[in-house]
PLY file of the C-alpha trace (Angstrom):
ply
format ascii 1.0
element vertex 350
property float x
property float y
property float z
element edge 349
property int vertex1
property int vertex2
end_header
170.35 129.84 44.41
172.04 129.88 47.58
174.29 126.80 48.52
176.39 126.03 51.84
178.57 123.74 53.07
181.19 123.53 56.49
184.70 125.29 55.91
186.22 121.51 56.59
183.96 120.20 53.70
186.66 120.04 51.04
189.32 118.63 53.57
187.52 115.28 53.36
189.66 112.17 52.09
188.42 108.90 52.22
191.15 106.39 54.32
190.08 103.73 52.12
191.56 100.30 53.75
192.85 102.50 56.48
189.31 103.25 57.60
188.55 102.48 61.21
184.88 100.93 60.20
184.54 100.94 56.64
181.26 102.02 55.34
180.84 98.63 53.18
179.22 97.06 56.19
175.57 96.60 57.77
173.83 98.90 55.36
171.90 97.41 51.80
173.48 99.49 48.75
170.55 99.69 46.53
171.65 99.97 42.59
170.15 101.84 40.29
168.92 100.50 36.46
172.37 102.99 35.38
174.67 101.65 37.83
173.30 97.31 36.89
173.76 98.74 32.85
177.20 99.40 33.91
178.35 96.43 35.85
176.87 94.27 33.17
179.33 95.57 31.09
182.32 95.20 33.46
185.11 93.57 32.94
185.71 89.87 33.72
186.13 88.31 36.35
184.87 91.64 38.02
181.55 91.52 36.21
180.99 87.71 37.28
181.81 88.82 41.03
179.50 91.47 40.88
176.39 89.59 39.08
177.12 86.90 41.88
177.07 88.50 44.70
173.32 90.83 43.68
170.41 90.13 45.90
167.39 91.82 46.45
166.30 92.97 49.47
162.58 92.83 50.97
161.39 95.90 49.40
162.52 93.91 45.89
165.25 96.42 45.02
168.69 95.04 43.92
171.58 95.48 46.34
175.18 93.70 47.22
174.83 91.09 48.93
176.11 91.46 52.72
178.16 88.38 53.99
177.68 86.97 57.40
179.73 89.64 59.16
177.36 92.56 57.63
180.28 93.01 55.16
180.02 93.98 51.75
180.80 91.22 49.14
182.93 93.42 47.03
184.65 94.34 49.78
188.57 92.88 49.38
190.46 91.94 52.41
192.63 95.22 52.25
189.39 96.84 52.92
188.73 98.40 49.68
186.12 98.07 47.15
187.16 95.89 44.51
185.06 98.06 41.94
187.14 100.65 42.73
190.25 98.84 42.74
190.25 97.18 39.61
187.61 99.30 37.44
188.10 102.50 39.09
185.79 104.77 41.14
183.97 106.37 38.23
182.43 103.14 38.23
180.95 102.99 41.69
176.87 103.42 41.94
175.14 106.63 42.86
175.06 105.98 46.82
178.30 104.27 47.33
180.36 107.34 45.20
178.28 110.25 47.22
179.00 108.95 50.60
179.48 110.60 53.16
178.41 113.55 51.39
174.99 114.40 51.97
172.79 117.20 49.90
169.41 118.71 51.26
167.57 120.81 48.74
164.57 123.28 49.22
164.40 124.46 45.39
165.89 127.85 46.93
168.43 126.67 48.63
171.12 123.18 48.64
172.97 122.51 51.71
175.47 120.11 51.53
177.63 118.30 54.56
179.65 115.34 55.88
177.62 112.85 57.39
179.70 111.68 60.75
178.56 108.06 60.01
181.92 108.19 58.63
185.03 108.06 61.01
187.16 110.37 58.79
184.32 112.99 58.56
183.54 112.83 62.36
187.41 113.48 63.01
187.25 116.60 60.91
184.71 117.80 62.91
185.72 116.84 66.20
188.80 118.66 65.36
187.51 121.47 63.82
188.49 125.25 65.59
184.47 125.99 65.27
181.56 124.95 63.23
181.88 127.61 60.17
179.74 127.30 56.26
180.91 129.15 53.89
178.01 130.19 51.60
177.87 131.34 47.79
174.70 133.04 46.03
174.09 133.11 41.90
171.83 135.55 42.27
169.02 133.77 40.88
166.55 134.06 43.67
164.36 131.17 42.71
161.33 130.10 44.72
161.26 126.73 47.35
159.79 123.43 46.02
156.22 122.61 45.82
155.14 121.53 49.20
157.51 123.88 50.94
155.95 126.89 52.91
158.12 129.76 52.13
157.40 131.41 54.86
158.16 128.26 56.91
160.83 128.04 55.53
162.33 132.11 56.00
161.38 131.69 59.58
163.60 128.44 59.99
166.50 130.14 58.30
166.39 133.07 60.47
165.89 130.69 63.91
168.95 128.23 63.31
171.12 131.32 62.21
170.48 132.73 65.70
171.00 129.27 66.99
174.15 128.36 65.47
175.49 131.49 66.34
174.45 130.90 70.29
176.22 127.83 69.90
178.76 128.24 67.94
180.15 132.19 69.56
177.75 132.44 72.50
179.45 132.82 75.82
177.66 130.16 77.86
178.80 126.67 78.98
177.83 124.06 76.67
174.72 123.15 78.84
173.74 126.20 78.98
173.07 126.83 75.54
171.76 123.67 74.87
169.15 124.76 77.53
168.90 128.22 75.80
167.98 126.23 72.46
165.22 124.60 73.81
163.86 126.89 75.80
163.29 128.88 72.43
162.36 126.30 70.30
159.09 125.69 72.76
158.13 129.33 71.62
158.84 128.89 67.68
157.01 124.99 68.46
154.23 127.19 69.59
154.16 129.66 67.00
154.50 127.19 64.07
151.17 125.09 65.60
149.74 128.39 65.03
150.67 129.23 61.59
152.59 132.48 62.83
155.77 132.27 61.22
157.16 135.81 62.19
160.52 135.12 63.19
161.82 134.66 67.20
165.38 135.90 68.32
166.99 132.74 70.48
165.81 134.97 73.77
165.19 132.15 75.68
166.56 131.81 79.45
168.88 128.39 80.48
166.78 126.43 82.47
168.22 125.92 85.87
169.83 122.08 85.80
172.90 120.41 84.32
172.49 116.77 83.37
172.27 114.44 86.23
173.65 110.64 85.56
169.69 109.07 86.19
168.17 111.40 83.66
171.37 110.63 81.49
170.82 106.50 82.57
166.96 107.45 81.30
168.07 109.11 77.96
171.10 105.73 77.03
167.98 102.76 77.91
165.76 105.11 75.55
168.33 105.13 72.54
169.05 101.47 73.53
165.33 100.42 72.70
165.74 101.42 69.01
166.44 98.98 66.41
169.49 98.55 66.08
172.27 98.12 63.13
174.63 95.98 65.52
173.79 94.28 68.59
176.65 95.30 70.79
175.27 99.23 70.62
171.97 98.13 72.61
174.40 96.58 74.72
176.66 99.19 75.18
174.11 102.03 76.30
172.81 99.84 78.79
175.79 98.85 80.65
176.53 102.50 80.56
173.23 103.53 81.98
173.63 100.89 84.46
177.06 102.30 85.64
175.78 105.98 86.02
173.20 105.13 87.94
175.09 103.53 90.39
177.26 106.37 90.44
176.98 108.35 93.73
176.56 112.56 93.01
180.58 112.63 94.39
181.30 109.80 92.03
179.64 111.16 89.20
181.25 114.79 89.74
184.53 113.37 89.98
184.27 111.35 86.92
183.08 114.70 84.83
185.58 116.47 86.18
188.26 113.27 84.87
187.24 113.67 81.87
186.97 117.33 81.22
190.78 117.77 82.37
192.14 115.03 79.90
189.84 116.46 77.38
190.21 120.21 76.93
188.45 120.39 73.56
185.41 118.98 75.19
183.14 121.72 75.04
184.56 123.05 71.58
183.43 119.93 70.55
180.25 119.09 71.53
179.32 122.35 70.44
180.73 121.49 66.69
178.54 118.30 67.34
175.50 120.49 68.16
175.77 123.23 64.97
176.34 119.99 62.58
173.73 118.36 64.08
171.43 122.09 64.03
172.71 122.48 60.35
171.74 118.58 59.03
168.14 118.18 60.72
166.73 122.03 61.57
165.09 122.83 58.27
163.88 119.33 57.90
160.88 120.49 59.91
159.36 122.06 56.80
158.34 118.25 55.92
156.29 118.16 59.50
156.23 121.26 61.70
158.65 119.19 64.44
160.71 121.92 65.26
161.06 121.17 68.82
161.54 117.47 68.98
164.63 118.12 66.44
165.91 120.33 69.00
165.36 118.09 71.98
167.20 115.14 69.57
170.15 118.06 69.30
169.99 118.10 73.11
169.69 114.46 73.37
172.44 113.29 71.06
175.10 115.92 72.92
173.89 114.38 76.36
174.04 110.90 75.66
177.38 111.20 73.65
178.74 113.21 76.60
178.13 110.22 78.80
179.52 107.44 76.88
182.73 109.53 76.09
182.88 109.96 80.27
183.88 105.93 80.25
186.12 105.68 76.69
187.88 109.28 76.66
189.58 109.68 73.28
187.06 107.56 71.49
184.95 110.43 71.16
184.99 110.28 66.97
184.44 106.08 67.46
181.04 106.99 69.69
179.91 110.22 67.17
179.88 107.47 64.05
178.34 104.68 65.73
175.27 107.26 67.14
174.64 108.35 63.52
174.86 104.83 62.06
172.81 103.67 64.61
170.07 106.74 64.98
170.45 109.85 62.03
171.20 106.61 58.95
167.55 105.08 60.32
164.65 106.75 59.38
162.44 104.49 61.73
164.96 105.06 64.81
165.30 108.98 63.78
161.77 109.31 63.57
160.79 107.50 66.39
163.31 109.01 68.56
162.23 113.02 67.50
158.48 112.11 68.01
159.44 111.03 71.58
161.24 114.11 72.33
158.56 115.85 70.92
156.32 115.54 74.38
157.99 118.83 75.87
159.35 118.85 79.68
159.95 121.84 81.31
163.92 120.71 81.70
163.75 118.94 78.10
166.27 115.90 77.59
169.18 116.72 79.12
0 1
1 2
2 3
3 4
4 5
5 6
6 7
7 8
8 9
9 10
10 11
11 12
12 13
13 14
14 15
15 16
16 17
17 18
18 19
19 20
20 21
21 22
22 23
23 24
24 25
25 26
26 27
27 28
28 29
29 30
30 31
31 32
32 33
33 34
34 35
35 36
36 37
37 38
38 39
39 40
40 41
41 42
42 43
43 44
44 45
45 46
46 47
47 48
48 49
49 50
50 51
51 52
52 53
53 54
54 55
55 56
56 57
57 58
58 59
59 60
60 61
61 62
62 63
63 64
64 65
65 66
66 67
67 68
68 69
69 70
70 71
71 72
72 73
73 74
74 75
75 76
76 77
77 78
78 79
79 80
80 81
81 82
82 83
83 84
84 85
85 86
86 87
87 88
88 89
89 90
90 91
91 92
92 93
93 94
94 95
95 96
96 97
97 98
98 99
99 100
100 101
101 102
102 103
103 104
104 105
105 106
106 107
107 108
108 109
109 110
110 111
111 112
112 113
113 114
114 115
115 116
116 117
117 118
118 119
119 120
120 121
121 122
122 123
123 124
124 125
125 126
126 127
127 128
128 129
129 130
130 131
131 132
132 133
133 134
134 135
135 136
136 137
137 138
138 139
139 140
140 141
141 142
142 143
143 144
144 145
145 146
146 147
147 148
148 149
149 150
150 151
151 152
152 153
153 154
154 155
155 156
156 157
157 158
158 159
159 160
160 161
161 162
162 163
163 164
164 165
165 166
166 167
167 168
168 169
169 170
170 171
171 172
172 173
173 174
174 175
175 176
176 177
177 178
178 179
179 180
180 181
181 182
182 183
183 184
184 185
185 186
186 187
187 188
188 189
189 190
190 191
191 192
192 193
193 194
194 195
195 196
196 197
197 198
198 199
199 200
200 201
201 202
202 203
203 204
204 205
205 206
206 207
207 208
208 209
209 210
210 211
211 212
212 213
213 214
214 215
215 216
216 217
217 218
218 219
219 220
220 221
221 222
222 223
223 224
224 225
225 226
226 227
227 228
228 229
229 230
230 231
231 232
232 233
233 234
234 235
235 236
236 237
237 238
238 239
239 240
240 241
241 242
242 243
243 244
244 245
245 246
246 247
247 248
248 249
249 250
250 251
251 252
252 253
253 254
254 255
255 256
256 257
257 258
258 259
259 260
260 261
261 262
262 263
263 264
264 265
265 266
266 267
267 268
268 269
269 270
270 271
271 272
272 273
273 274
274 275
275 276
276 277
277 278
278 279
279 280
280 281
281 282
282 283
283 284
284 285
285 286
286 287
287 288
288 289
289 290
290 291
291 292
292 293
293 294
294 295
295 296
296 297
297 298
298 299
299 300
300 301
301 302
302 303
303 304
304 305
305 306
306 307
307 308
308 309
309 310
310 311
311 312
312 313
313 314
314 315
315 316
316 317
317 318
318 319
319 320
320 321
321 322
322 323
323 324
324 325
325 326
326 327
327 328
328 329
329 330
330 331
331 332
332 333
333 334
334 335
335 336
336 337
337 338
338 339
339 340
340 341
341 342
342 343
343 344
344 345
345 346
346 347
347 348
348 349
């Protein structure tokens, strides 16, 4: 059994009431039959806030109840969770305790990571020197799960190795390699319609164009027609779309360059944005064959983060947790959005 996990993995506190945007807001917490057996047995008055404040939401399954403000009702006003506070986090349920860890298994292989819904994990990242997993191996080399195409599966290990290496070490711009990635990923897209799962070296060539403010106006209106969690992010990518299109190619240069002075680290860290994004969704194409459109979402999610962070420099963690709330947390929106990017273009998303 192999497992893996980023360097930064273990650095990971939570800030608790210090928390920029807790993550006891906007989503349903659905309990489990252990985690109701153990708040029935809670202590009072905890155990009467708790049984008062259970709904269940329109699948049926029993949640917290969200206040008016998308707020957790166990949520205190010091921002902490008052079943941690006064019973102690042992007794938090399964989904509540885990996150913002997230675990992928294939039967072979667990991969384990920091989703950067959260603003303390997307910091760590952001300010990470590279994107780095450390890896350790039992030695029991057991097979993937049922349903899993081992040979699938070999190719995609081999393919994002090569491509979080290009984007991780590689020597070209940012752009560039995000160009490279696709430009690849149409080849392995073609040989995994096939059934040819021989592996592909990341060979491909950049494609010649660097992302122009209408295709990046094109790519904001397209993430603003998803569902959202909060009405102010619909809002938000359209008033940014708006301004870059009015930008002028002078403007729009000048406003890049802005923003890659006073921001340094800008490249470092949309490529640590790229390899956590590579690491999270790559293999999940053994549950579909969508190879490519994960890569174009890759492309996609560096663009249009790129963009916003051109008009609120230094709020580049703020925009990373909001995107993955808002697209990676949503199955529908995820989905929707890598099905989309699926249709290829010779110049792909960016």
């Amino acid at each position: 059994m192999i497992e893996r996990r980023p360097d930064y993995y273990t650095d990971f506190h939570c800030l608790g009431g210090a928390c920029p945007d807790t993550c006891c807001r906007d989503w349903s917490v659905v309990l489990d039959e252990d985690a109701l057996a153990d708040y029935a047995a809670a202590p009072a008055p905890l155990r009467e806030r708790i049984a008062g404040n259970l709904a269940a939401d329109e699948d049926g399954d029993v949640c917290f109840r969200l206040d008016e403000e998308g707020m957790c009702a166990l949520l205190t006003p010091d921002g902490l969770c008052a079943i941690q506070r006064d019973w102690g986090e042992a007794h938090l349920c399964a989904h509540c305790a885990a996150y913002p860890r997230f675990t992928e298994e294939y039967g072979c292989l667990t991969e384990t990571a920091l989703a950067v819904s959260c603003p303390e994990a997307a910091r760590l990242l952001l300010d990470a020197p590279r994107f780095a997993l450390m890896e350790t191996d039992d030695g029991v080399d057991g097979p993937p799960f049922d349903g899993v195409d081992p040979g699938l599966l070999a190719m995609l290990e081999q393919t994002r190795a090569a491509c979080l290496g290009l984007l991780d070490l590689g020597p070209n711009p940012i752009w560039e390699k995000l160009h490279i990635l696709l430009s690849c990923t149409q080849a392995l897209q073609d040989r995994i319609d096939a059934g040819n799962y021989n592996g592909l070296d990341v060979c491909g060539r950049p494609l010649p164009d660097f992302p122009l403010p209408s295709r990046a106006a094109d790519l904001l209106n397209l993430l603003a027609g998803l569902d959202p969690l909060r009405p102010d992010w619909p809002e938000l990518l359209k008033k940014r779309a708006r301004q870059l299109s009015a930008l002028a190619p002078a403007d729009y240069a000048a406003l890049r360059s802005r923003y890659e002075r006073a921001n340094p680290r800008w490249e470092r860290q949309l490529a640590n944005l790229a390899c956590y994004l590579v690491f999270r969704h790559w293999h999940k194409a053994v549950n579909d064959d969508l190879l490519y459109g994960r890569a174009a979402f890759v492309c996609a999610a560096c663009c249009a983060l790129y963009h916003l962070a051109l008009f609120q420099p230094g709020e580049e963690a703020a925009l990373w947790t909001r995107f993955s709330r808002e697209v990676e947390h949503d199955a529908d929106n995820l989905d929707a959005l890598i099905w989309t990017l699926s249709r290829r273009s010779p110049a792909g998303p960016l």
